[in-house]
PyMOL Python script that loads the backbone (N, CA, C, O; Angstrom):
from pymol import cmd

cmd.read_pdbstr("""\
ATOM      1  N   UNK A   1      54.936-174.972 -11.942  1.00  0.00           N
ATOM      2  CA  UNK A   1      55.097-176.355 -12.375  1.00  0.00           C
ATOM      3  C   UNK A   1      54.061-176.623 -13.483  1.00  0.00           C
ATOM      4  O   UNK A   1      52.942-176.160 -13.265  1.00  0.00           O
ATOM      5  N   UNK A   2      54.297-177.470 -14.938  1.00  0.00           N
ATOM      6  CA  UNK A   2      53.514-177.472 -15.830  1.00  0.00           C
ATOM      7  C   UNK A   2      53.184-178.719 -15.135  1.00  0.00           C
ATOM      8  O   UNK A   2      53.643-179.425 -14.238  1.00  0.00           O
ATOM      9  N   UNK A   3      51.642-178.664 -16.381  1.00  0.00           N
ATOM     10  CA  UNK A   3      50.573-179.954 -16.217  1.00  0.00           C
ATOM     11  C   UNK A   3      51.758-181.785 -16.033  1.00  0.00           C
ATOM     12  O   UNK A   3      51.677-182.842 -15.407  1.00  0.00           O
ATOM     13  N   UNK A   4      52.713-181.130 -17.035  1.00  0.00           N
ATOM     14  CA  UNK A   4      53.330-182.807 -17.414  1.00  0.00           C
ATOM     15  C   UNK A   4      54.119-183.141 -15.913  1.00  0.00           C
ATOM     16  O   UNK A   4      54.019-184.171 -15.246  1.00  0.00           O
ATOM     17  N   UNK A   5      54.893-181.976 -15.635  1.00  0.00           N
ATOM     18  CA  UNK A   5      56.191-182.105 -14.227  1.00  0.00           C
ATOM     19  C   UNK A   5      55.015-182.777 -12.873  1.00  0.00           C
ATOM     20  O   UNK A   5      55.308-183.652 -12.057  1.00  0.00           O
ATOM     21  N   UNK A   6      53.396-181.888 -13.015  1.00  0.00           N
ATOM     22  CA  UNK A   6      52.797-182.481 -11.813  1.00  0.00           C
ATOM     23  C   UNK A   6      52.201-183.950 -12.067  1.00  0.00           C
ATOM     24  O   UNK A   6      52.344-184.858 -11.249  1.00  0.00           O
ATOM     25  N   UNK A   7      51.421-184.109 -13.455  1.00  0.00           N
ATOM     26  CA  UNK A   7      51.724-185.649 -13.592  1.00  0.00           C
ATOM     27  C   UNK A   7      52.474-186.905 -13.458  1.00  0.00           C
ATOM     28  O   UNK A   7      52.052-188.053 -13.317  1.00  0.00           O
ATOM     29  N   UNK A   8      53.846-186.385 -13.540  1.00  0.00           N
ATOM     30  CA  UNK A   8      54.610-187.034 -13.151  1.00  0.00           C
ATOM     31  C   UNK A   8      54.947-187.488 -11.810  1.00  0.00           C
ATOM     32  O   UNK A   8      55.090-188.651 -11.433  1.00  0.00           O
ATOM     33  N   UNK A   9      55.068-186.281 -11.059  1.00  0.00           N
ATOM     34  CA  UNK A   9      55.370-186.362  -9.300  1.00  0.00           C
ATOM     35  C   UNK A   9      54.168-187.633  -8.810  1.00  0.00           C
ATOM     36  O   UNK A   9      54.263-188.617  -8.076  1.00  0.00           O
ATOM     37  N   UNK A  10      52.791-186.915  -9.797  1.00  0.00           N
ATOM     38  CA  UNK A  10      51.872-187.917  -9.054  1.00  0.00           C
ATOM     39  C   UNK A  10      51.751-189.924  -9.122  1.00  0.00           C
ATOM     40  O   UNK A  10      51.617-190.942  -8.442  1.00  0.00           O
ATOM     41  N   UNK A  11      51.916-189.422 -10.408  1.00  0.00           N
ATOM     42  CA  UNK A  11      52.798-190.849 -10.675  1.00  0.00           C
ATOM     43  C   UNK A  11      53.784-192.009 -10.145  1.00  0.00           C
ATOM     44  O   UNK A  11      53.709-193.223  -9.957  1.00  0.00           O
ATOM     45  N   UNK A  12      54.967-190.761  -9.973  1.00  0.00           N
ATOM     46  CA  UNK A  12      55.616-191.491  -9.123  1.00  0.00           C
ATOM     47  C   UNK A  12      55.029-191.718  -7.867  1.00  0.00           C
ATOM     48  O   UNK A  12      55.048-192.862  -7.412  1.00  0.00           O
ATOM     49  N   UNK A  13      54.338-190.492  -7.032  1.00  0.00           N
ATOM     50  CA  UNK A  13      53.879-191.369  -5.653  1.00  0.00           C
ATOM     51  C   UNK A  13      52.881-192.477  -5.641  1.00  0.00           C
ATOM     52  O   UNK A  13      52.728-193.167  -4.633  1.00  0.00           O
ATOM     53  N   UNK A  14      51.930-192.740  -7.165  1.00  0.00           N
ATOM     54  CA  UNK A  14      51.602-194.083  -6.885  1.00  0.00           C
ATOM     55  C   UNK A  14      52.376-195.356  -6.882  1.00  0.00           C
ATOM     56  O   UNK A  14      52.043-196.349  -6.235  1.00  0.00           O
ATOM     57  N   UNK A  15      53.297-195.280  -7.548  1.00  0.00           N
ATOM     58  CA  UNK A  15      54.667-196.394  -7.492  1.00  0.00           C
ATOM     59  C   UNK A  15      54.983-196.559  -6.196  1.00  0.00           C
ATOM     60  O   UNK A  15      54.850-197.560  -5.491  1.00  0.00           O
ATOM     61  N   UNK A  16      55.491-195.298  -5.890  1.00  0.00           N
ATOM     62  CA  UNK A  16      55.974-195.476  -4.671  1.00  0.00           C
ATOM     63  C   UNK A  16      55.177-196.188  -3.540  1.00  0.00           C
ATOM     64  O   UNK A  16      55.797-197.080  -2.960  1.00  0.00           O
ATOM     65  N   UNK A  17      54.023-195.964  -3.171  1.00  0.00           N
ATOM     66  CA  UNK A  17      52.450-196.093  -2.329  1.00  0.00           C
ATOM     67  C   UNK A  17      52.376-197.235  -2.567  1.00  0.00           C
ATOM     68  O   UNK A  17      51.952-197.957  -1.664  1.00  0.00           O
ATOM     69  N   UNK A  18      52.747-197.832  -3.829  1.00  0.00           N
ATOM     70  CA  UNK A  18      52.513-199.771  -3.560  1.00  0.00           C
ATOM     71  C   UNK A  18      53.426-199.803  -4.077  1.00  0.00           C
ATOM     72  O   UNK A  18      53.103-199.863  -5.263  1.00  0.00           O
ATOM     73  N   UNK A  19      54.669-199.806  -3.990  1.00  0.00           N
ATOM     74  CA  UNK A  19      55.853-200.449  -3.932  1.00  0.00           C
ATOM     75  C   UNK A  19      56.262-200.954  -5.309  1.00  0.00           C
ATOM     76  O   UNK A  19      57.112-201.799  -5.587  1.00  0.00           O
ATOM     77  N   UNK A  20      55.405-200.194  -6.168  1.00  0.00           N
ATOM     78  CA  UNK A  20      55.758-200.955  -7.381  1.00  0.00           C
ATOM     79  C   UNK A  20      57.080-200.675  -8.171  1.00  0.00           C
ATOM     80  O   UNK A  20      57.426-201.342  -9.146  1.00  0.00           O
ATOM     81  N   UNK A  21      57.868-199.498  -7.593  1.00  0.00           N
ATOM     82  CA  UNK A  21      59.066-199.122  -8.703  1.00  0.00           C
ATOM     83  C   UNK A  21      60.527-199.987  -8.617  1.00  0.00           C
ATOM     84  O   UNK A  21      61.504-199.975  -9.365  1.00  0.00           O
ATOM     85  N   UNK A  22      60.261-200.683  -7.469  1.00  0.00           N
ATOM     86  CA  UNK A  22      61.844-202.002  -7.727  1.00  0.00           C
ATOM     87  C   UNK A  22      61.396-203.258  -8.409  1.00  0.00           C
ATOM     88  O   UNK A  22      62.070-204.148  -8.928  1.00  0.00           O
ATOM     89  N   UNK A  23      60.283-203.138  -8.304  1.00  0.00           N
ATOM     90  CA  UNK A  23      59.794-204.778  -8.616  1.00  0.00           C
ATOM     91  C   UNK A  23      59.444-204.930  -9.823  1.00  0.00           C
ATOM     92  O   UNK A  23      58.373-204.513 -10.267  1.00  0.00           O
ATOM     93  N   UNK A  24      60.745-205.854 -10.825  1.00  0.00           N
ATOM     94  CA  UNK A  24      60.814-206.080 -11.846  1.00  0.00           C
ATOM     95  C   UNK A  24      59.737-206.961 -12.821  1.00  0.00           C
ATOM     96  O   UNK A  24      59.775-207.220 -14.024  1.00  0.00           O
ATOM     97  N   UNK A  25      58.698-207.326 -11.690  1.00  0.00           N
ATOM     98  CA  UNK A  25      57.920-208.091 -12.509  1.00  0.00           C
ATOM     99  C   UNK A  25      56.917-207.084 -13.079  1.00  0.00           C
ATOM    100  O   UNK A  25      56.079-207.235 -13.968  1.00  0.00           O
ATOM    101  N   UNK A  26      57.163-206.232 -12.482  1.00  0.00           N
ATOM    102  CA  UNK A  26      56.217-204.937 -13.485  1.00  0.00           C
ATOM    103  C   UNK A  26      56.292-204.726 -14.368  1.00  0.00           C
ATOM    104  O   UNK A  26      56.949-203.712 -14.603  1.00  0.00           O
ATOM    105  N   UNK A  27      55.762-205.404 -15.434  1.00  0.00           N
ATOM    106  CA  UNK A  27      56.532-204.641 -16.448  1.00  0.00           C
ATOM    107  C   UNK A  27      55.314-203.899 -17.915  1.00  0.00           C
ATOM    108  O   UNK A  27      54.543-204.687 -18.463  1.00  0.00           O
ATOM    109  N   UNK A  28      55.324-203.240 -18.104  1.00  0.00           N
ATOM    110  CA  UNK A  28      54.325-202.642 -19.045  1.00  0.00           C
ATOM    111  C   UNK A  28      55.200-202.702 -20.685  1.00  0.00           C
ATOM    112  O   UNK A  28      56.212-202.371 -21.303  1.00  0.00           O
ATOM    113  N   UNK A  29      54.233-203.218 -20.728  1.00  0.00           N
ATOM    114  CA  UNK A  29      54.481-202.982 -22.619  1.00  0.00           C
ATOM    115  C   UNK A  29      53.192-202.398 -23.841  1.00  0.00           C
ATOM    116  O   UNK A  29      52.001-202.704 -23.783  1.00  0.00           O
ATOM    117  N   UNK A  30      53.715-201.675 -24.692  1.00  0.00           N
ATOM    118  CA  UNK A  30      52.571-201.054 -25.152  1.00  0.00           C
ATOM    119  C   UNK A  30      53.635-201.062 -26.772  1.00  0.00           C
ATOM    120  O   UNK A  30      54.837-200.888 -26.970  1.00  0.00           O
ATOM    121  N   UNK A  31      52.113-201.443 -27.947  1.00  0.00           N
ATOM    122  CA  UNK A  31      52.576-202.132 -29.081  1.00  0.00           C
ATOM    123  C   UNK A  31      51.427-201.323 -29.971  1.00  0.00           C
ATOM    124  O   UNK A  31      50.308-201.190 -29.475  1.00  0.00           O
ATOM    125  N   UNK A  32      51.740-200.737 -31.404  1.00  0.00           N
ATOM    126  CA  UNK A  32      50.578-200.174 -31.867  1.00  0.00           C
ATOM    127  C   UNK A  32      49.295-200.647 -32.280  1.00  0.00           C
ATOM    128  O   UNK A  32      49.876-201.615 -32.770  1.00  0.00           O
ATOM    129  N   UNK A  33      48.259-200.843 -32.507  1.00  0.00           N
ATOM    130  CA  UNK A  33      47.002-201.417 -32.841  1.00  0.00           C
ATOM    131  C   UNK A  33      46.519-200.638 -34.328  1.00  0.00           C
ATOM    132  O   UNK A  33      46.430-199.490 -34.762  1.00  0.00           O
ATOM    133  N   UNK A  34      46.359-201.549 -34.631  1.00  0.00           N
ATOM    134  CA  UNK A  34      45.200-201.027 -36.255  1.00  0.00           C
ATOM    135  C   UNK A  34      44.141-200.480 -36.212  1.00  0.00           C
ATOM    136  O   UNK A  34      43.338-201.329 -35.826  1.00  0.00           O
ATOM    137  N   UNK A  35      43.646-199.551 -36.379  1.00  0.00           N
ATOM    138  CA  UNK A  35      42.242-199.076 -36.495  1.00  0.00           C
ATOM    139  C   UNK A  35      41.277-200.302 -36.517  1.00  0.00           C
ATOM    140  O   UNK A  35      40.654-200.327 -35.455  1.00  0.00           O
ATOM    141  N   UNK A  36      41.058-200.949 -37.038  1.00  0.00           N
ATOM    142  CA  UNK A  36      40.064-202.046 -36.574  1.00  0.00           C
ATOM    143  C   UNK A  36      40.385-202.538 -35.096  1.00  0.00           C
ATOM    144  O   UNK A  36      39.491-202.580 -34.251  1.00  0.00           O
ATOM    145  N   UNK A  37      41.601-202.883 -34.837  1.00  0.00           N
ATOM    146  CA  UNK A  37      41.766-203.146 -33.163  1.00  0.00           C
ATOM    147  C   UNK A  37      41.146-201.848 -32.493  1.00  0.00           C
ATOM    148  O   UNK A  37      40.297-202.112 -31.641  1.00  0.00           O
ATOM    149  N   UNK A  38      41.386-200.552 -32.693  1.00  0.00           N
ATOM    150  CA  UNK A  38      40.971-199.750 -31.822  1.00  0.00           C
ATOM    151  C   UNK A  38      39.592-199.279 -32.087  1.00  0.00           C
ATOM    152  O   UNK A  38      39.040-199.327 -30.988  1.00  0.00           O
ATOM    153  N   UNK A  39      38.987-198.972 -32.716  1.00  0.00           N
ATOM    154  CA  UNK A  39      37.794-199.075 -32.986  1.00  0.00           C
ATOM    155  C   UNK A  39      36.556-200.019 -33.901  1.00  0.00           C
ATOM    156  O   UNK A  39      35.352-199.820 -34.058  1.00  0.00           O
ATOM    157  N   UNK A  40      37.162-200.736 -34.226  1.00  0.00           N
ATOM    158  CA  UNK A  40      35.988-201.859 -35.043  1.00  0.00           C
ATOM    159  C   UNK A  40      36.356-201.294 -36.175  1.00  0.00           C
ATOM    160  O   UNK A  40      37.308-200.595 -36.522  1.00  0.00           O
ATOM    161  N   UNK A  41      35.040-201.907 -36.893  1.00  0.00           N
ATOM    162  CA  UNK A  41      34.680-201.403 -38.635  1.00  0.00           C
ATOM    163  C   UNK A  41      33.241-200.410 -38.287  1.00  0.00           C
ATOM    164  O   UNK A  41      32.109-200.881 -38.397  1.00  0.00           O
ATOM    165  N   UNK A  42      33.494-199.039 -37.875  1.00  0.00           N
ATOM    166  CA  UNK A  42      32.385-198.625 -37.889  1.00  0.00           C
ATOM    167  C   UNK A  42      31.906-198.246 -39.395  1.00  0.00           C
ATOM    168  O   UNK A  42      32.585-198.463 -40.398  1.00  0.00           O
ATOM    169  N   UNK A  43      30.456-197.567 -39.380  1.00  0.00           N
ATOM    170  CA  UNK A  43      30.275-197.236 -40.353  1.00  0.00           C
ATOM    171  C   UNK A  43      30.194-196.156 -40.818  1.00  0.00           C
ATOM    172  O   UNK A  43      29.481-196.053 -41.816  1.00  0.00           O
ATOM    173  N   UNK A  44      30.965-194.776 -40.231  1.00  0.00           N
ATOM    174  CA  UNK A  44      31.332-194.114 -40.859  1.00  0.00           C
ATOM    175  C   UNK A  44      32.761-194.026 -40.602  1.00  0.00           C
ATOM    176  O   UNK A  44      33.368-194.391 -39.595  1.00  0.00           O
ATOM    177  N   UNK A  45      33.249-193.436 -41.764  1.00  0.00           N
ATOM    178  CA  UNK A  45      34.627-193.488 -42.125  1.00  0.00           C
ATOM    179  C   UNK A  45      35.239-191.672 -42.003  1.00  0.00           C
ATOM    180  O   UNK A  45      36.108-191.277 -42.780  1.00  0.00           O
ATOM    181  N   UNK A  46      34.682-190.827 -41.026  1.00  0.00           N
ATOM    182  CA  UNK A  46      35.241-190.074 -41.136  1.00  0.00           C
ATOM    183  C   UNK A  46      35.901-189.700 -39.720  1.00  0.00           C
ATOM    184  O   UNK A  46      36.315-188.581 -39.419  1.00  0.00           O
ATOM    185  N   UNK A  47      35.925-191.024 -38.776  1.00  0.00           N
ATOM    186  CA  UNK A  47      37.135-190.691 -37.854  1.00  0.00           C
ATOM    187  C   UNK A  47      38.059-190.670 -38.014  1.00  0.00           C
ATOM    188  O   UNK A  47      38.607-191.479 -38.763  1.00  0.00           O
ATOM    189  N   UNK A  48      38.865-189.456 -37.201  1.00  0.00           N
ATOM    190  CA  UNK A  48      40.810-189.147 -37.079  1.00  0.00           C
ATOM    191  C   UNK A  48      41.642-190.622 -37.612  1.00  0.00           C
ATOM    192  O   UNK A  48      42.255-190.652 -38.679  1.00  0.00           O
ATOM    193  N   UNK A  49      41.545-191.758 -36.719  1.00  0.00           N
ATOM    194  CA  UNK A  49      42.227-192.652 -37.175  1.00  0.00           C
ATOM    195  C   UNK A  49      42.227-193.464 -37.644  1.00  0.00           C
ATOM    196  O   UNK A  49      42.818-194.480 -37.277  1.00  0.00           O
ATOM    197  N   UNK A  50      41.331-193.300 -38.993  1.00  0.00           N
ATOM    198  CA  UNK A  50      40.900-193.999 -39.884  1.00  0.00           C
ATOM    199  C   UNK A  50      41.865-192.851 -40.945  1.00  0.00           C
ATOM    200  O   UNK A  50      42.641-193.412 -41.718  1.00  0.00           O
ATOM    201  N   UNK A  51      41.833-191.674 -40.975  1.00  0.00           N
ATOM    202  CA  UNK A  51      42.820-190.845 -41.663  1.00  0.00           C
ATOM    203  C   UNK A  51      43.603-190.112 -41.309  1.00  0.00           C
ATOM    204  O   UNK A  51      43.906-189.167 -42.038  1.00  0.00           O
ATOM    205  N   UNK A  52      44.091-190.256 -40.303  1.00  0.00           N
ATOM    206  CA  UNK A  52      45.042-189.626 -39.675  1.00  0.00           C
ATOM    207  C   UNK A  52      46.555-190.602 -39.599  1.00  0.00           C
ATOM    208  O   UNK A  52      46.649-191.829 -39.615  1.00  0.00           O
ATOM    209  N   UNK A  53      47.612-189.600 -39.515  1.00  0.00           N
ATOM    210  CA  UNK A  53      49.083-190.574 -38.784  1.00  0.00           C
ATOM    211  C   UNK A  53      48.794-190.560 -37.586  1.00  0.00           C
ATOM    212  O   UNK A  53      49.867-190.382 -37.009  1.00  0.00           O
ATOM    213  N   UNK A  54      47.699-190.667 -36.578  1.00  0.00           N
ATOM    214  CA  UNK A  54      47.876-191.010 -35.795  1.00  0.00           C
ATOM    215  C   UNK A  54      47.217-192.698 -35.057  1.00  0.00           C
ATOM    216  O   UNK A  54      46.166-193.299 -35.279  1.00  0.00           O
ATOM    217  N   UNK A  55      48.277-192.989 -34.233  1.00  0.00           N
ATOM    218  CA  UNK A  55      47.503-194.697 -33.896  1.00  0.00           C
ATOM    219  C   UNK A  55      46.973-195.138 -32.177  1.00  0.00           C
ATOM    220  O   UNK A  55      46.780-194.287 -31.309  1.00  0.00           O
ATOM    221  N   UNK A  56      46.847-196.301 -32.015  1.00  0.00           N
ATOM    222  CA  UNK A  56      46.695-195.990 -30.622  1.00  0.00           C
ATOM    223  C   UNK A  56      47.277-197.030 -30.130  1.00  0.00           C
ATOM    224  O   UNK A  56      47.165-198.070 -30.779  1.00  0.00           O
ATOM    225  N   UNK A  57      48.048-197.055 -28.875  1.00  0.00           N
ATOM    226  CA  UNK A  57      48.560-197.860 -28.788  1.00  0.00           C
ATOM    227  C   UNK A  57      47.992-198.641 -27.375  1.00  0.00           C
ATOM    228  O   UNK A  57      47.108-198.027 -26.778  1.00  0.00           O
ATOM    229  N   UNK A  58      48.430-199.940 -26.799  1.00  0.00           N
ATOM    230  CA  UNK A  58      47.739-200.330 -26.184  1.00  0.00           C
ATOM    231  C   UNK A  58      48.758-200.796 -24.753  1.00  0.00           C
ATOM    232  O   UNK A  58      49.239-201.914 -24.933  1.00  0.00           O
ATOM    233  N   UNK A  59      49.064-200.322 -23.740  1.00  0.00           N
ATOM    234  CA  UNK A  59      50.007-200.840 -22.582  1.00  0.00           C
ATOM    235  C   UNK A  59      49.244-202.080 -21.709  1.00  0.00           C
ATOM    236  O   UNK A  59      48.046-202.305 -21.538  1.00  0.00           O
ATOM    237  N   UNK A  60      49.881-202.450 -21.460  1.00  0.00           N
ATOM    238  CA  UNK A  60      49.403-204.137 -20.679  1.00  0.00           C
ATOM    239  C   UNK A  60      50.456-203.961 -18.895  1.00  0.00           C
ATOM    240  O   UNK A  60      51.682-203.955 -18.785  1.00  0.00           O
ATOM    241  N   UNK A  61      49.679-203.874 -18.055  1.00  0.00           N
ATOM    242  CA  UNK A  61      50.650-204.078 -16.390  1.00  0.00           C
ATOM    243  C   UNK A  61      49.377-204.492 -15.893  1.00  0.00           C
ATOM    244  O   UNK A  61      48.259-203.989 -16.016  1.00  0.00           O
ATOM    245  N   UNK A  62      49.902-205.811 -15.136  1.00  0.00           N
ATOM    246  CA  UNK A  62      49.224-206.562 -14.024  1.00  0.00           C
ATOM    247  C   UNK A  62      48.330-207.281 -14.776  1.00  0.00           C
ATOM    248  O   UNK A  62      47.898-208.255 -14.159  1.00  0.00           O
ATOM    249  N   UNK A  63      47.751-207.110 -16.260  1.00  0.00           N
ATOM    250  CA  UNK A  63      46.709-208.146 -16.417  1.00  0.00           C
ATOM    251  C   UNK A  63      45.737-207.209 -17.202  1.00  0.00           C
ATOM    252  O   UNK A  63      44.961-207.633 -18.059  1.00  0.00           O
ATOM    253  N   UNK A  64      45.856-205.771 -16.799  1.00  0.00           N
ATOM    254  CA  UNK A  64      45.139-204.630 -17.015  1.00  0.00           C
ATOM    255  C   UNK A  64      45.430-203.703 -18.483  1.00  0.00           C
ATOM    256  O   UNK A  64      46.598-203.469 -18.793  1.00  0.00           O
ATOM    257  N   UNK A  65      44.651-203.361 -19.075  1.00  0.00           N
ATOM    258  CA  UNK A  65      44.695-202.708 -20.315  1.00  0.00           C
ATOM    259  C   UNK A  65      44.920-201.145 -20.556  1.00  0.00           C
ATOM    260  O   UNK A  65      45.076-200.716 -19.413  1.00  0.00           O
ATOM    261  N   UNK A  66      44.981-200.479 -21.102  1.00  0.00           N
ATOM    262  CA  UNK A  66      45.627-198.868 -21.555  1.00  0.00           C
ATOM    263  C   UNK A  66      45.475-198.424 -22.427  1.00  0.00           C
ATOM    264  O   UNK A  66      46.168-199.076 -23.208  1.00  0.00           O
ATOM    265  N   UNK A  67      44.819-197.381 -23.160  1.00  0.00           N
ATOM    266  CA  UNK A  67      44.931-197.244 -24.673  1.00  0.00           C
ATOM    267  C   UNK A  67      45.132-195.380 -24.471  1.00  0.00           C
ATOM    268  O   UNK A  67      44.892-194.562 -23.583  1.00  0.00           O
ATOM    269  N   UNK A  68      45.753-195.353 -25.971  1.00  0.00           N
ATOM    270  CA  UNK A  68      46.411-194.149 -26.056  1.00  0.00           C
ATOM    271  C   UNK A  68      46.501-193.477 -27.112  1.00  0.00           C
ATOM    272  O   UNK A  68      46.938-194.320 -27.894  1.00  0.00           O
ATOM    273  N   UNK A  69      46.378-192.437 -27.741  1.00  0.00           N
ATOM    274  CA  UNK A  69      46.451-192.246 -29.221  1.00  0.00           C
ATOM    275  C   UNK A  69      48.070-191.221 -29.757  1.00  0.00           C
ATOM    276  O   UNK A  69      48.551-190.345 -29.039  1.00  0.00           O
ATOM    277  N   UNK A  70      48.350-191.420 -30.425  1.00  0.00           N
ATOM    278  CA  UNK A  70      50.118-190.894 -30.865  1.00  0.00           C
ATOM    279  C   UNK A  70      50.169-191.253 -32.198  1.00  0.00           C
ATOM    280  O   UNK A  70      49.617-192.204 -32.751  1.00  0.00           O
ATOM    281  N   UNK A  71      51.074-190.178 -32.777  1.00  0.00           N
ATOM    282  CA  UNK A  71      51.761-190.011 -33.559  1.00  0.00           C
ATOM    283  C   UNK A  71      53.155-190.490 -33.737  1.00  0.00           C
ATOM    284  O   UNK A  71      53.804-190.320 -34.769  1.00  0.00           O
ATOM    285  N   UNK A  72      53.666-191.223 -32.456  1.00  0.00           N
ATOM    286  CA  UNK A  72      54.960-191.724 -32.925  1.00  0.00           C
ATOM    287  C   UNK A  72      54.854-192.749 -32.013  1.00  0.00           C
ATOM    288  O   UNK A  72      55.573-192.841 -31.018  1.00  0.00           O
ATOM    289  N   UNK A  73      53.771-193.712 -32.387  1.00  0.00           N
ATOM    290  CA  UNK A  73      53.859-195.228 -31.929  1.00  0.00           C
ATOM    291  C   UNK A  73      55.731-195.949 -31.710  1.00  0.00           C
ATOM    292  O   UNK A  73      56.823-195.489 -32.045  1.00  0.00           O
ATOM    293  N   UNK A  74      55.269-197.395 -30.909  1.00  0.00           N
ATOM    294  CA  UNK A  74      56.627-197.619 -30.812  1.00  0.00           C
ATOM    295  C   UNK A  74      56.342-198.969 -30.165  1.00  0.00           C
ATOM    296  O   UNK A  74      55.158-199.005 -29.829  1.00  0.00           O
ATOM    297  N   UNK A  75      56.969-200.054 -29.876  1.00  0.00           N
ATOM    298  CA  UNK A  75      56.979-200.533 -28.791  1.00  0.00           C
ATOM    299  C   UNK A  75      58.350-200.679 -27.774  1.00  0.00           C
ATOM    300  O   UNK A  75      59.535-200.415 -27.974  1.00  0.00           O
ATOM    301  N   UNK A  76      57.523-201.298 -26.433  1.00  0.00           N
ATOM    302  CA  UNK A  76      58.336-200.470 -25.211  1.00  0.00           C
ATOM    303  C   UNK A  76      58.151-201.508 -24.413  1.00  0.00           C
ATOM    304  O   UNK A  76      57.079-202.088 -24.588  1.00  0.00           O
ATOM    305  N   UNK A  77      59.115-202.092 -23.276  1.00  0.00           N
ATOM    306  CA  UNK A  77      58.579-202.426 -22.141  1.00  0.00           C
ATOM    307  C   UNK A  77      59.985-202.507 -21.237  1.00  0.00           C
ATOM    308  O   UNK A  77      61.141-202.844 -21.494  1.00  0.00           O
ATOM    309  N   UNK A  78      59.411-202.108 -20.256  1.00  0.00           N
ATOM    310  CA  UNK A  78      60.309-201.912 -18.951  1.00  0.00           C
ATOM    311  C   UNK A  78      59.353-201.781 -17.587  1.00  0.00           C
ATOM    312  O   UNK A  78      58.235-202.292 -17.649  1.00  0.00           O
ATOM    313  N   UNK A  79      59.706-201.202 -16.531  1.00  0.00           N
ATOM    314  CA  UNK A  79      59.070-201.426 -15.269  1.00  0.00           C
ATOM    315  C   UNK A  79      58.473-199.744 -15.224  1.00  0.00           C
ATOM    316  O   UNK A  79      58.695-198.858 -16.049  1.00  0.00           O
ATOM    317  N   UNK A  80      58.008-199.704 -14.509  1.00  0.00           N
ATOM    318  CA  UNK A  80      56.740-198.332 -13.934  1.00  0.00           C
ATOM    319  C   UNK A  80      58.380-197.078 -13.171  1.00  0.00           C
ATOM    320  O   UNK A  80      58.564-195.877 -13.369  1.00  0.00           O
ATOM    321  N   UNK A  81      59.064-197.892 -12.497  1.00  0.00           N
ATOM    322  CA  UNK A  81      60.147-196.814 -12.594  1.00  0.00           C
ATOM    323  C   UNK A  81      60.895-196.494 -13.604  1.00  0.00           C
ATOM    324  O   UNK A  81      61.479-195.412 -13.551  1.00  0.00           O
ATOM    325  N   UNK A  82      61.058-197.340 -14.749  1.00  0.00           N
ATOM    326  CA  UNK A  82      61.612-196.724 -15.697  1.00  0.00           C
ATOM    327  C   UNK A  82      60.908-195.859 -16.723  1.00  0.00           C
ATOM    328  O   UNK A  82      61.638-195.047 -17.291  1.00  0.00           O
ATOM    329  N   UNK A  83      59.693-195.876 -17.052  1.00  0.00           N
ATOM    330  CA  UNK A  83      58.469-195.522 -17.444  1.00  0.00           C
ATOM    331  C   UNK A  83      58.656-193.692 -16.392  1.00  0.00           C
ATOM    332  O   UNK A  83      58.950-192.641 -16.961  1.00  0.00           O
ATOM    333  N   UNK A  84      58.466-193.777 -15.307  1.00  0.00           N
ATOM    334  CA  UNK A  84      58.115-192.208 -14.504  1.00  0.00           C
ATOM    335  C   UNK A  84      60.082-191.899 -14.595  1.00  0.00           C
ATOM    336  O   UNK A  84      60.406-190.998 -13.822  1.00  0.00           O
ATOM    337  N   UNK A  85      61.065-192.397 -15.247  1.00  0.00           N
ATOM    338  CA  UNK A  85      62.476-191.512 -15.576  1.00  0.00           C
ATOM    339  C   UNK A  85      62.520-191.607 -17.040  1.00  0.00           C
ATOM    340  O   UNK A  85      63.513-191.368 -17.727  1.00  0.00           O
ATOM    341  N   UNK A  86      61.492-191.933 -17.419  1.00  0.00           N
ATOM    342  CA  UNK A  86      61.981-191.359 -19.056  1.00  0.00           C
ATOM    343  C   UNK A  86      61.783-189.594 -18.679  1.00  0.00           C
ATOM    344  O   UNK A  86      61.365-189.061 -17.651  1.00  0.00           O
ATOM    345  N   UNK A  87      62.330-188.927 -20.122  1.00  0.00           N
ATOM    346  CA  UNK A  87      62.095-188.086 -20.412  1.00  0.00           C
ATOM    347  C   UNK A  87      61.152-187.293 -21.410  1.00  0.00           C
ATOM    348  O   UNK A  87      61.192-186.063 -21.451  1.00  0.00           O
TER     349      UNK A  87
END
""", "prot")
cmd.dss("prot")
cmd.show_as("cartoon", "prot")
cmd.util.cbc("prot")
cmd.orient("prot")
């Protein structure tokens, strides 16, 4: 079993463990952020996503925050079971 298939299983059993995968008020959404959102104005300029395609994006469930870094930002929102059946 690779790293991603056991992440997943584990995943799902936290859904499962609090009941969170029917309950539609779950819902996570994650939207890309600007380099100043994700890191400030530092003062040097030779971090990745300051020159890189890559961004970070930020998921929101329960009140609680997420950050993430990708190359093919997006936004998204659906519930924690639909989230552990993507592909």
């Amino acid at each position: 079993m690779d790293i991603l298939e056991k992440t997943r299983q584990e995943f799902v059993e936290i859904i499962r463990d609090n009941g969170w995968d029917d309950e539609y008020i779950n819902v996570v959404s994650a939207h890309p952020l600007s380099a100043s959102e994700s890191i400030g104005c530092p003062d040097r300029q030779d971090y990745p996503i300051l020159k890189g395609r890559e961004v970070m994006i930020e998921a929101l469930f329960r009140g609680s925050k997420g950050q993430a870094y990708t190359d093919q930002p997006g936004n998204y929102a659906g519930t924690l079971k639909n989230v552990a059946d993507l592909s």
